[in-house]
C-alpha positions in Angstrom: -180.4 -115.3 -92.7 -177.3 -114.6 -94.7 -174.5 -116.7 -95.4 -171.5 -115.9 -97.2 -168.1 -116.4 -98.9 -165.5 -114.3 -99.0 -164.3 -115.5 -102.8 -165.9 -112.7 -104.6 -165.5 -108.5 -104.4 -168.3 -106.5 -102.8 -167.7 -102.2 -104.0 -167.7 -100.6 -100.7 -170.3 -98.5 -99.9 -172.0 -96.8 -97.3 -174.0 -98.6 -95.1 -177.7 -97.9 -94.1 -179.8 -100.1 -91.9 -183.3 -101.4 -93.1 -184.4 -102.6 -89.9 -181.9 -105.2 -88.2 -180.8 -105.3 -91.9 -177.2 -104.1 -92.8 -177.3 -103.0 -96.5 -173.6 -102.1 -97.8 -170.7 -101.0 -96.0 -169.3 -104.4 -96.9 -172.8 -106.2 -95.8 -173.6 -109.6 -97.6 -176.2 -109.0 -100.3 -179.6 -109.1 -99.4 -182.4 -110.9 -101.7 -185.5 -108.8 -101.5 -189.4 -110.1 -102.9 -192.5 -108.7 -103.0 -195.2 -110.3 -101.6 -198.7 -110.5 -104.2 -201.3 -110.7 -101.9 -203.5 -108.0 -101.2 -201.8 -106.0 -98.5 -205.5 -105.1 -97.2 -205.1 -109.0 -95.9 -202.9 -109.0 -93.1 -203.4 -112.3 -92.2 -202.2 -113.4 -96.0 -199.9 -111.7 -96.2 -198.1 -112.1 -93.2 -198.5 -115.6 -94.1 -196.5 -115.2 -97.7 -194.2 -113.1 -95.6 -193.3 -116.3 -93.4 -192.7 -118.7 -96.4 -190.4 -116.5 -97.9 -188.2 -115.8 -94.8 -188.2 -119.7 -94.5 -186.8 -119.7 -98.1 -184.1 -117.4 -97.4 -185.8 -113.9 -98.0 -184.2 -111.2 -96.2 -186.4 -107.9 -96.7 -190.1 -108.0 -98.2 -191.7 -105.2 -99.8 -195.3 -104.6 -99.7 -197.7 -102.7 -102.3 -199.6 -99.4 -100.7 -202.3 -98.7 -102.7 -204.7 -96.2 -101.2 -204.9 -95.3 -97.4 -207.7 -98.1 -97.0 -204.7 -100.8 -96.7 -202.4 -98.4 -93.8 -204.6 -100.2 -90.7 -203.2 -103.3 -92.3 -199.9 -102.2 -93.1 -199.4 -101.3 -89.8 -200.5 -104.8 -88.4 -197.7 -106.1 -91.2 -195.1 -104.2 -90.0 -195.3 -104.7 -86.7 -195.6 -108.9 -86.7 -193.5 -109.2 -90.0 -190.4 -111.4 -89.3 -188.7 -109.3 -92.2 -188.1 -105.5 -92.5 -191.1 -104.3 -94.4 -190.6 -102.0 -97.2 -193.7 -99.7 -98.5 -193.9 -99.5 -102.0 -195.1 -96.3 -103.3 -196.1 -94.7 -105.9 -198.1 -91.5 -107.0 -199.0 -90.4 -103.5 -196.6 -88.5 -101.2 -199.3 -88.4 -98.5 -198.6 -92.1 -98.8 -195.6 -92.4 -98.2 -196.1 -90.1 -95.2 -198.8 -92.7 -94.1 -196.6 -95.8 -94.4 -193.5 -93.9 -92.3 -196.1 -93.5 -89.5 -197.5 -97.2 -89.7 -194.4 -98.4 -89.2 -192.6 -99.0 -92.2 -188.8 -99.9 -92.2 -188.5 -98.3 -95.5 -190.0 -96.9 -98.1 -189.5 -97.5 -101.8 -190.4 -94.3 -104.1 -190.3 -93.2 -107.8 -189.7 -89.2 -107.3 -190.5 -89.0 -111.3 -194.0 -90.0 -110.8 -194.7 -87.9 -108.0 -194.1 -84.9 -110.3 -193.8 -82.4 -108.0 -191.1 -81.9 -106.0 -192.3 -80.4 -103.5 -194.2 -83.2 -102.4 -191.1 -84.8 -103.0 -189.2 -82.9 -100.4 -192.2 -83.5 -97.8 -191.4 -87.4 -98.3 -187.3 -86.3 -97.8 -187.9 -84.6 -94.4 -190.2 -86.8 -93.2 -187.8 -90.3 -93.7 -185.2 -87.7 -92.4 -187.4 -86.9 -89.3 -188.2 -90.3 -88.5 -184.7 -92.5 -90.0 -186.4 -94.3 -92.3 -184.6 -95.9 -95.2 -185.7 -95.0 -98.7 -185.1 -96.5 -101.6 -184.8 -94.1 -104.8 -186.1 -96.1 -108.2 -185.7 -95.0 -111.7 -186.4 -96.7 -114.4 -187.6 -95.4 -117.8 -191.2 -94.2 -116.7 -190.1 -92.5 -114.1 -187.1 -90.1 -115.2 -186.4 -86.6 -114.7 -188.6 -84.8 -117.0 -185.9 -82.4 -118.1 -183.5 -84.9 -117.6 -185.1 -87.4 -120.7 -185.5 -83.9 -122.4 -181.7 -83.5 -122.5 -180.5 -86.9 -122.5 -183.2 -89.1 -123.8 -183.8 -92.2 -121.8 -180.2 -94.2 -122.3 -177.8 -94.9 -119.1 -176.8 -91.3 -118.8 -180.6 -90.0 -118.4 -180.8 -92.7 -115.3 -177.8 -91.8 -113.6 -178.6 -88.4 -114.3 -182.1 -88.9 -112.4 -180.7 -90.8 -110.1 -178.2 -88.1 -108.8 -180.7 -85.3 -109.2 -183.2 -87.4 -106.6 -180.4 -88.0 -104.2 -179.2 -84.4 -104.1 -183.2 -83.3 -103.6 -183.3 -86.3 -100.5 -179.9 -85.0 -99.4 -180.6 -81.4 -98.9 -183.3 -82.7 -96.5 -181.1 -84.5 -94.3 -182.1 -87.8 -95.7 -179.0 -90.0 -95.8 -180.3 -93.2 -95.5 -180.7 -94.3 -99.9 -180.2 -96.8 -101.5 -180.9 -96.3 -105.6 -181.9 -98.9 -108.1 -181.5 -98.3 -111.7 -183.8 -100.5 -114.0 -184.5 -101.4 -117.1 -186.7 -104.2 -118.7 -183.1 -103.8 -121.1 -180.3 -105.7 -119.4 -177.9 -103.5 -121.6 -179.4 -100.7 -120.5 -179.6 -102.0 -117.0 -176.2 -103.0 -116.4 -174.4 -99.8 -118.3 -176.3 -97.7 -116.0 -175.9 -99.3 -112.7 -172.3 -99.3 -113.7 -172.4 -95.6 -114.5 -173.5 -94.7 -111.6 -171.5 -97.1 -109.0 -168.4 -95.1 -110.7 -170.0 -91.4 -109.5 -171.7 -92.1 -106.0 -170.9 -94.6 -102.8 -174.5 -95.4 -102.0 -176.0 -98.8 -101.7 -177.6 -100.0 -104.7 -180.4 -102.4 -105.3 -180.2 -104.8 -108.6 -182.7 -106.2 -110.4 -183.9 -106.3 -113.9 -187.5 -105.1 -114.1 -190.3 -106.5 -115.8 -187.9 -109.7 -116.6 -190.8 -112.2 -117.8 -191.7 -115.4 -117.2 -189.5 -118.1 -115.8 -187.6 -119.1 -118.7 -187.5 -115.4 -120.0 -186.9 -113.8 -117.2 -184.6 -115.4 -115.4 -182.0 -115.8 -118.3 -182.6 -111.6 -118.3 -182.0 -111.8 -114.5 -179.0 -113.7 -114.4 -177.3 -112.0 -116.8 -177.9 -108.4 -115.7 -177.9 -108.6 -111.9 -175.3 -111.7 -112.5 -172.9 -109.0 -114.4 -172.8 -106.8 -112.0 -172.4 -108.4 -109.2 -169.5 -110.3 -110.8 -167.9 -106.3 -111.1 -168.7 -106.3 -107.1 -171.7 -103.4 -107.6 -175.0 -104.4 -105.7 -175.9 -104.5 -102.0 -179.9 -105.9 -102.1 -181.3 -107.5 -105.5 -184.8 -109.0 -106.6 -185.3 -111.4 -109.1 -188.6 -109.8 -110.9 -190.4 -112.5 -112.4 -194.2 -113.3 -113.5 -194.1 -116.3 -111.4 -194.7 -116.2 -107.5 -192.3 -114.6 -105.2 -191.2 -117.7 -104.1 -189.6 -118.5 -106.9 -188.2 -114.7 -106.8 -186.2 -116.3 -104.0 -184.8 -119.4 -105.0 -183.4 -117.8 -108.2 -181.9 -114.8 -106.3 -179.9 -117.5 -104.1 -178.8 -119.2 -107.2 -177.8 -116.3 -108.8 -175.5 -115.7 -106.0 -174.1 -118.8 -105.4 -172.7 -118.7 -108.9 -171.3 -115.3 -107.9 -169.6 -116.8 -105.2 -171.8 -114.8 -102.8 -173.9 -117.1 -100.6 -173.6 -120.5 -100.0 -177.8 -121.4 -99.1 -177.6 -124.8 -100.3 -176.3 -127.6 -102.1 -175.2 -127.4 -105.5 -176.8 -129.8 -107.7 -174.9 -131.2 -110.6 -176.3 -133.1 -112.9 -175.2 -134.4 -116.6 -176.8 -132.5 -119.7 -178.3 -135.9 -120.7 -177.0 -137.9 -124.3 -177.6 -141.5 -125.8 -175.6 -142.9 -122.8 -178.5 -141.6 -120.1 -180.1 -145.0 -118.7 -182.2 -143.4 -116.5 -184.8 -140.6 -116.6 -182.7 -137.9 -114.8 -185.0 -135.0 -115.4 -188.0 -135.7 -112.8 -184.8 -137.0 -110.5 -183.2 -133.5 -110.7 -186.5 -131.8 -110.0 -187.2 -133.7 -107.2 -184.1 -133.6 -105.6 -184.2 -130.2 -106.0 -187.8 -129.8 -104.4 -186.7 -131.9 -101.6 -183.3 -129.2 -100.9 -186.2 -126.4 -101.0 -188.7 -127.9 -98.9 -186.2 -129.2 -96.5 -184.6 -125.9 -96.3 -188.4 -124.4 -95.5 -188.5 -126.4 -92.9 -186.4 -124.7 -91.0 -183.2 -126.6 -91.9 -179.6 -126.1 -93.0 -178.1 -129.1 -95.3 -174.5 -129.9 -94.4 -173.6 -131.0 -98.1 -171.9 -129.3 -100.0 -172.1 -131.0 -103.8 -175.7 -133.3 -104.8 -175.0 -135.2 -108.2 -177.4 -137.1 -110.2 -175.6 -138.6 -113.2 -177.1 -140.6 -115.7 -174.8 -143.1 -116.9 -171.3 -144.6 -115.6 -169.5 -142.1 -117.8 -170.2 -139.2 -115.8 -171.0 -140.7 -112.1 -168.8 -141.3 -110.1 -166.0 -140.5 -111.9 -166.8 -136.9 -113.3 -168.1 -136.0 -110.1 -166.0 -138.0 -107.8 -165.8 -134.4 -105.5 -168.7 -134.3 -104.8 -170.4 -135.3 -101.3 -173.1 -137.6 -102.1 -174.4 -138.7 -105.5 -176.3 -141.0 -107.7 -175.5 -142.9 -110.8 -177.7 -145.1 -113.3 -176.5 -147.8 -115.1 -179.6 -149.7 -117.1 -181.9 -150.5 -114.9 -179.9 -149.9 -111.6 -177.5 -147.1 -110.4 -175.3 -146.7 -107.7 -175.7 -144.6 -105.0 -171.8 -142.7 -104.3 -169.6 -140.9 -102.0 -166.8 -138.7 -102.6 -166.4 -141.1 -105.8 -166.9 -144.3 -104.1 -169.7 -146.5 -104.7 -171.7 -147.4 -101.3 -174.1 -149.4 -102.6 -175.9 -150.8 -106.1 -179.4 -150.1 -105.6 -182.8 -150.6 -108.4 -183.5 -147.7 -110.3 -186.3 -147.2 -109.0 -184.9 -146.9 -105.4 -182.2 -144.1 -105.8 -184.2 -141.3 -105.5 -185.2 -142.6 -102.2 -181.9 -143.3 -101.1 -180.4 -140.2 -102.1 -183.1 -137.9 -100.5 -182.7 -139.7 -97.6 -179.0 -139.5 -97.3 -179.7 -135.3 -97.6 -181.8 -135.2 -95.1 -179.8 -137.4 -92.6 -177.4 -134.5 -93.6 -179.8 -132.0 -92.2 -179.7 -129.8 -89.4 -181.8 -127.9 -87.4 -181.1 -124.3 -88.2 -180.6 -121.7 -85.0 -182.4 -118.3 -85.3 
């Protein structure tokens, strides 16, 4: 599923393996969702799970309610193209459960489990059986006497952080990854930073309860963005109130413009002014549709750079590098390559022609 450049700094870490999945150690990051159907619904589920693998999801992670759901989960893990992550919270006995049913890891707040003894049966068991576990804290769930003595800044999560990790240690459970969020990007960001300067373990990025689209993933950008930029983050989800597909599209933008994956065309497109001749906003979107729904398909594209410019001004000449681009010119356009025109064409037909041309770019992609 991954592909990579080489342009930008990964921190090395240690790795751990969720599933066939190589998290740190120098592993490409990894974009994680979670899927919202009711987990109690394999067949749903399973479903969701396949559409976001298509899109370019490489580990999904799965709500675990109550026990009613585990004969489910169990299904889910074993026909899930994806490592399947158990989300947990609350309920060591869980946890437990969702080891046993097959889970590839296990995602757990140790500050809302209160007691850490139950905490320690959840350590020895992922120990026992090599399960992965992911260690969250975020400001609900902090050390009680940690937020007593350092309040609930960066320090109190890195504090947490370590104090779980040293409890999951000393029961011989070495496979962690930690994820320090915040619905603060500040916060977020100074924290994840703290910590990467203290410990070697993976970490998982995100920005939690980000918002809606145009909310959230401005919040998203920025915080998992910043870091990543410093070369801190192994797996990251974009956490929006939108579906998880859309999770996945912006965590592959997010690291394209890190210079981390390269999963599919860039688009560039003018900001629009007086000069724009043709509507270039339902153009953009439906290029941009077609690139997603090609790529669902099963497909890689073998372009590197899609413009759609709106007047002469910026097309060809302001993106004469790019592979294959559009153009409008009152009325008409011109359909380009590499800066040269190929062809004059009605405005009308240059959507057309340049959807066409990306998908005569397209190949079948090999498992």
């Amino acid at each position: 599923m991954h592909s990579s450049t080489p342009s930008a700094q990964i921190r090395q870490t240690r790795r751990i393996m969720l599933g066939r999945v190589p998290i740190g150690g120098g592993a490409p990051v990894s974009i994680q969702s979670m899927t919202n159907t009711p987990t109690g619904d394999a067949d749903a589920t399973l479903a969701q799970i396949g559409r976001l693998g298509a899109l370019g999801c490489d580990i999904v992670r799965c709500a675990v309610p109550n026990a009613a759901v585990m004969d489910a989960f169990a299904r889910i893990c074993a026909e899930s193209p994806l490592p399947v992550v158990a989300d947990i919270h609350f309920d060591h006995e869980l946890a437990i459960a969702a080891m046993a049913a097959g889970a590839h890891g296990i995602r757990v707040n140790p500050g809302n489990m209160k007691n850490a003894d139950k905490v320690r049966c959840v350590a020895r068991e992922a120990a026992r059986r090599g399960c992965a576990v992911r260690i969250g804290v975020n400001g609900g769930s902090l050390a009680p006497e940690v937020r007593r003595r350092l309040g609930n800044g960066p320090e109190a999560f890195v504090a947490s952080a370590k104090h779980y990790v040293e409890l999951f240690a000393s029961e011989g459970c070495e496979a962690l990854k930690v994820s320090l969020k915040s619905s603060d990007v500040r916060t977020t960001v100074s924290a994840c930073r703290l910590f990467a300067g203290q410990s070697d373990l993976p970490q998982h990025l995100g920005v939690t309860e980000a918002g809606p689209m145009s909310t959230g993933l401005v919040k998203s950008a920025m915080g998992i963005g910043a870091l990543l930029l410093d070369g801190i983050g192994d797996t990251i989800r974009v956490s929006l109130t939108a579906p998880p597909e859309a999770e996945i599209t912006a965590a592959k933008r997010i690291l394209e413009a890190a210079g981390l994956r390269i999963a599919a065309p860039e688009i560039i497109a003018c900001p629009t002014c007086g000069r724009t001749s043709i509507d270039l906003l339902p153009l953009v979107t439906a290029v941009e549709e077609a690139i997603i729904a090609i790529q669902a398909d099963g497909y890689d594209i073998n372009l590197r750079k899609v413009a759609i410019m709106g007047c002469e001004v910026n097309g060809p000449g302001e993106a004469r590098d790019a592979d294959i681009g559009i153009a409008g010119n009152m009325g008409q356009g011109i359909l380009f390559k590499k800066g040269e025109k190929v062809r004059t064409l009605p405005a009308d037909q240059l959507l057309d022609a340049l959807i066409a041309e990306i998908k005569a770019a397209a190949v079948r992609r090999t498992p």
